[in-house]
C-alpha positions as CSV (number, residue, x, y, z in Angstrom):
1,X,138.4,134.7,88.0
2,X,136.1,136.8,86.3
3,X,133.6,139.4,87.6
4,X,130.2,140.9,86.8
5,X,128.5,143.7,88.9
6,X,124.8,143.5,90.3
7,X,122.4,144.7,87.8
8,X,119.6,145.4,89.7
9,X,119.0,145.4,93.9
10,X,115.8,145.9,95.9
11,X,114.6,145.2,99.5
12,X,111.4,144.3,100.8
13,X,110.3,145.0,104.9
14,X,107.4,142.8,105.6
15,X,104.5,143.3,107.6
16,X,104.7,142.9,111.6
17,X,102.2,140.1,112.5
18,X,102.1,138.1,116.0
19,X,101.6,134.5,113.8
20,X,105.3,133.8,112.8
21,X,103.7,131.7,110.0
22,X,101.4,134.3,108.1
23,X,104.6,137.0,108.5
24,X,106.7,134.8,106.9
25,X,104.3,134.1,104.1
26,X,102.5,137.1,103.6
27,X,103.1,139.4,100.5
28,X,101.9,142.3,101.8
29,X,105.2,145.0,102.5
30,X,106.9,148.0,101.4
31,X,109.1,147.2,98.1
32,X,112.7,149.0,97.8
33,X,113.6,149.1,94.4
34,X,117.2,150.1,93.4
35,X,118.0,150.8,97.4
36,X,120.8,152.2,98.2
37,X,122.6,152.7,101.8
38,X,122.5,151.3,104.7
39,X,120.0,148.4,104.7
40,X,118.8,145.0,106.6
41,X,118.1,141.5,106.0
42,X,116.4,140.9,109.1
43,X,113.9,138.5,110.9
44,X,112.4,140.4,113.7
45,X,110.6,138.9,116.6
46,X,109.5,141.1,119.7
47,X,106.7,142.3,121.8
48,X,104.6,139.8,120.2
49,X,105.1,140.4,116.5
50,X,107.0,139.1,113.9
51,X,108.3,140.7,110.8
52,X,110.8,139.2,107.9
53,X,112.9,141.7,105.7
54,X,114.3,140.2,102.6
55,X,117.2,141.8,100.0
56,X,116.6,140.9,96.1
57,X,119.4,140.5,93.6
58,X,119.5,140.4,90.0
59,X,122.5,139.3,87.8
60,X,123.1,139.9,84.1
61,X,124.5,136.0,83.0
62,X,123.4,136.2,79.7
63,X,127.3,136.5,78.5
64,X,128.2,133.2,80.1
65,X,127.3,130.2,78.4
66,X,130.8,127.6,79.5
67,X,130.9,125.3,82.4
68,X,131.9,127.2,86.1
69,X,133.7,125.8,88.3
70,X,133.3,127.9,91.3
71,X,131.3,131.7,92.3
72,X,130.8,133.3,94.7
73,X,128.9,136.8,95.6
74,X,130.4,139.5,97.9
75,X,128.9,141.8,100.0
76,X,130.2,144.9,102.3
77,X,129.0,144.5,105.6
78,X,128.4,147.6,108.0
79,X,129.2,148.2,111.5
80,X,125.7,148.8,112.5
81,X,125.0,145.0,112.3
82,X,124.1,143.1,115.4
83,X,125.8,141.0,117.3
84,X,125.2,137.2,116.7
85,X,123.3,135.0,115.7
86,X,123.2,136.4,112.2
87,X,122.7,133.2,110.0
88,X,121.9,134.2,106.5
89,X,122.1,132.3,103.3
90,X,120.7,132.3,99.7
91,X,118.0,131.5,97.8
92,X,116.3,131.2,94.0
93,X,114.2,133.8,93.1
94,X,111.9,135.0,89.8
95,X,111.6,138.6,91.5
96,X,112.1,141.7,89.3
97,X,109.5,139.5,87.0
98,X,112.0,137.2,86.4
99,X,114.3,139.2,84.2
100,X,115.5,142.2,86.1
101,X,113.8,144.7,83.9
102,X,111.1,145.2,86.0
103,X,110.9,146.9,89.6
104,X,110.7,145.0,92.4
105,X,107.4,144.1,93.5
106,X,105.4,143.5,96.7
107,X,103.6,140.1,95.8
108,X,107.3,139.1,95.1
109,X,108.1,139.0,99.1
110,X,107.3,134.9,99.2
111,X,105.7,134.4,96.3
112,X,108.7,134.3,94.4
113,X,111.0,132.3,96.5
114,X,111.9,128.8,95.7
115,X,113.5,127.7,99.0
116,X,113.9,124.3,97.4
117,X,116.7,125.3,95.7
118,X,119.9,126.9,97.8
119,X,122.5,129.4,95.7
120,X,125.0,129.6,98.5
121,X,126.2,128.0,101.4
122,X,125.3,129.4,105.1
123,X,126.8,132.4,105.8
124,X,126.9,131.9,109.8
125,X,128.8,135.2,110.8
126,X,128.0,139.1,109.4
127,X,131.6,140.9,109.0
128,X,131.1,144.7,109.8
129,X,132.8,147.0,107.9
130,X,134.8,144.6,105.5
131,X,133.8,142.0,102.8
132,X,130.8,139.3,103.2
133,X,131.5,136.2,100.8
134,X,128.6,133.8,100.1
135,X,129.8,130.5,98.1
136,X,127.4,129.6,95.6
137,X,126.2,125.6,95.2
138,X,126.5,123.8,92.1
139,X,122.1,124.6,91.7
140,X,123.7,128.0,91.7
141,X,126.6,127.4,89.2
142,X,124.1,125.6,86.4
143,X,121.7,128.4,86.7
144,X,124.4,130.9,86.1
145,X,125.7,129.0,82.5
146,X,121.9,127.8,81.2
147,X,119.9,131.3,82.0
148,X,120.1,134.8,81.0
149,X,119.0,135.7,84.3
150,X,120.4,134.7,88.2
151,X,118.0,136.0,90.4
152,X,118.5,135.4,94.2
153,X,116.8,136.5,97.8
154,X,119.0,137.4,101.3
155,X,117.7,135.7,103.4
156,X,117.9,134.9,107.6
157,X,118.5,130.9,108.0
158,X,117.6,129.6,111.3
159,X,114.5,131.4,111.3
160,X,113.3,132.1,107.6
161,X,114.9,129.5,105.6
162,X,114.6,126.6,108.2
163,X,110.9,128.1,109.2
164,X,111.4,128.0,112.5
165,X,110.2,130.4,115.2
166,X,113.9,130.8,117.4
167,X,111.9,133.6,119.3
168,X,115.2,135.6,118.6
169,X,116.2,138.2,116.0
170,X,118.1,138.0,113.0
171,X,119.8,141.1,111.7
172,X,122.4,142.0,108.9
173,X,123.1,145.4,107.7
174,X,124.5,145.5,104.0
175,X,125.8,148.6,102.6
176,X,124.6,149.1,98.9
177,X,126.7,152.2,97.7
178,X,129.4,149.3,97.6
179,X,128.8,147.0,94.4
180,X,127.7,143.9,95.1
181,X,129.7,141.5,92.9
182,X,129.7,138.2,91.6
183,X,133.1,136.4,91.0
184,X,133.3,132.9,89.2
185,X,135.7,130.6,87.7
186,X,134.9,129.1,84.2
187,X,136.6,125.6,82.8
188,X,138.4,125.3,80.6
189,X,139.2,122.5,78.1
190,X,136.4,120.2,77.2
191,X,133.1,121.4,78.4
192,X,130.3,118.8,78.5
193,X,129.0,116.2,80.0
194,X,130.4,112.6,79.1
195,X,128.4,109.3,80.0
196,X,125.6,111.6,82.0
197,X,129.1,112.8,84.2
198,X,128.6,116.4,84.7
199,X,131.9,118.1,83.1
200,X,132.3,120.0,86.0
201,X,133.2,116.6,87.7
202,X,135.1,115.4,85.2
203,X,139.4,115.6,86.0
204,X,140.4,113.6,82.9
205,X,138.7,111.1,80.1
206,X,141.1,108.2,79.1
207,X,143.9,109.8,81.7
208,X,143.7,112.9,79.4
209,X,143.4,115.9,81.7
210,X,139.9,117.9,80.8
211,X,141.7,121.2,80.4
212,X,143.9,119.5,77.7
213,X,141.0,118.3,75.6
214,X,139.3,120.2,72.6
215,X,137.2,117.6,71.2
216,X,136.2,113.8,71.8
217,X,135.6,112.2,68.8
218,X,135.8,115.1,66.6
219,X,133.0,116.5,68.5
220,X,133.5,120.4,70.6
């Protein structure tokens, strides 16, 4: 399993507002670019106001170009976190202007989320203290081989992603002076698609294990 290090992180704190609706869709903030610390991912909901807090990532991909198999992205947890229900998952992004050589902006807080597509599965618990691993989908695995950039938001599931006002907070506290990471898996063997089967779901062609094969008809 191979390894590549975040290449740029940011954080954006919404503003408070008592509609849940126009907080979560409002790209008015303060921006975080390069943070560092002790920070939140956090739906907030009290005394009448709601406020969403989202963390950015950016990923350098433009040295892998094969098929992966698997990923996933860890992050250290701290002990400030609060107790349950911490639901978080991950989502697409084209913050950072879309190729992390830009700082994070403002207007990027919804404008630049595409909830339609999920990078990991839903991380339901927060570890404190120790290791957080997100498993990434396969939207999140073709991304990673066909672009330069893999961009991604933090964000809280039951009440961000799902849109839903719980009426209860969300909070995660992720410490950023440890590298977030992302860890994936490439295949090996033959590489592409055959008959419109993605390669990545292909185990053999003709009984031929995958991993075994160079070239089908002469062709890489």
């Amino acid at each position: 399993m191979a390894t590549i290090n975040v290449n740029r992180q940011g954080r954006i704190v919404g503003v408070s507002n008592s509609n849940f609706n126009t907080a979560r869709t409002s790209n008015l903030g303060t921006a975080e670019d390069g943070v560092s610390g002790d920070k939140n991912v956090q739906f907030f909901n009290g005394r009448g106001a709601n406020r969403f807090t989202r963390v950015f990532l950016h990923f350098d991909t433009s040295g892998i170009t094969g098929t992966l198999s698997a990923a996933h992205i860890d992050i250290a947890g701290d002990e400030s976190a609060s107790p349950d229900p911490n639901d978080t998952i991950m989502v697409k992004s084209t913050a950072f202007n879309g190729d992390g050589g830009t700082a994070l902006a403002t207007s990027e807080m919804f404008s630049s989320l595409d909830y339609s597509t999920v990078y990991s599965s839903e991380l339901s618990t927060w570890a404190a203290s120790s290791n957080n691993e997100y498993t990434l989908t396969a939207a999140a695995l073709a991304d990673i081989k066909n672009n330069d950039d893999f961009i991604l938001a933090v964000i809280s599931h039951s009440a961000d992603f799902s849109n839903t006002d719980t009426g209860a907070s969300e909070d995660i506290v992720i410490d950023f002076d440890t590298t977030i990471t992302l860890d994936y898996t490439a295949v090996s063997g033959y590489t592409h698609d055959v008959n419109s089967v993605a390669a990545a779901s292909i185990g053999k062609v003709s009984s031929v294990a995958t991993a075994s094969i160079g070239k089908i008809n002469s062709v890489d």
